[in-house]
N, C-alpha and C positions, 0 to 999 in steps of 0.2 A: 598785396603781399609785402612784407616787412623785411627788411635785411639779416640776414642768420647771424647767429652770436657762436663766437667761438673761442675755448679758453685750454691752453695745455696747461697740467696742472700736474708737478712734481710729487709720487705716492706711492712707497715700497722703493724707492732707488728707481723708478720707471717712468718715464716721459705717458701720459694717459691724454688724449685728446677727446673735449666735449665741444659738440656740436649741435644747437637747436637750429632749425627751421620753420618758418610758417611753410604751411602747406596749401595755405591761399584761403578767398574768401567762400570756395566750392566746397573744400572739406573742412574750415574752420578747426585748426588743431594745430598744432606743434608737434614736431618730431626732436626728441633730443637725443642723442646717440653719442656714445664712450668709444673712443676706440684705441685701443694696443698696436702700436705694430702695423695700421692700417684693416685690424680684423673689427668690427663691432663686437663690443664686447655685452654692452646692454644697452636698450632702448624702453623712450617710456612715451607715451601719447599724452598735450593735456588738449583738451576740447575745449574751446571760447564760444558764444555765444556771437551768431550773428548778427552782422548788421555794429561789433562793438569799435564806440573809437579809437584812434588809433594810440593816443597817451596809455586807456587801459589795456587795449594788445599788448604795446612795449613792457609795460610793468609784469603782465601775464608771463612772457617771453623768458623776461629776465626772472622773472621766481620758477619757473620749470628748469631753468637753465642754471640757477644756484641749489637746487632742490639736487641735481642730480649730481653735482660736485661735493657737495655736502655727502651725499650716499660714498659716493665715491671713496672722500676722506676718512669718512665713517668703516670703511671696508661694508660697505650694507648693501652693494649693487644689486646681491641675487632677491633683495628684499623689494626687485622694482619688477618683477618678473609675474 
C-alpha cells in the first residue's frame, strides 16, 4: 500500500477536499473522494493491474487524483457518477 494524496482546493468561494487512497495490493484500486464540509461529495474507483511497480502505481495515483480536481474545477463532478 502507497501513501494517500491529499489536496484542498479553493472552487465557488468553498474550501473542497480531495482525497485518493490505495486500497492495497488485495483490491488493486484507488479510492478518490471530494469532500465539502467533511460530507463526500463524489467518489471515483481507478483499477491497477496486479503485481504493478511501484514508480507506475504513483504516477496512476497521481493522475486519478488530478483527474478528479480537474472535474472538480470543471464543475463536472456529477459527470464521475
Amino acid at each position: 500500500m502507497i501513501p494517500g494524496l491529499n489536496t484542498n482546493v479553493e472552487y465557488e468561494n468553498l474550501t473542497w477536499h480531495v482525497q485518493t487512497e490505495d486500497q492495497g495490493s488485495q483490491r488493486n484500486r484507488f479510492i478518490t473522494q471530494v469532500f465539502r464540509a467533511g460530507e463526500v461529495i463524489a467518489t471515483s474507483e481507478t483499477t491497477y493491474a496486479h503485481g504493478l511497480d511501484l514508480g507506475t502505481k504513483l504516477r496512476q495515483q497521481r493522475r486519478a487524483h488530478r483527474a478528479m480536481i480537474d472535474a472538480l474545477r470543471a464543475g463536472r463532478l456529477t459527470d464521475l457518477d
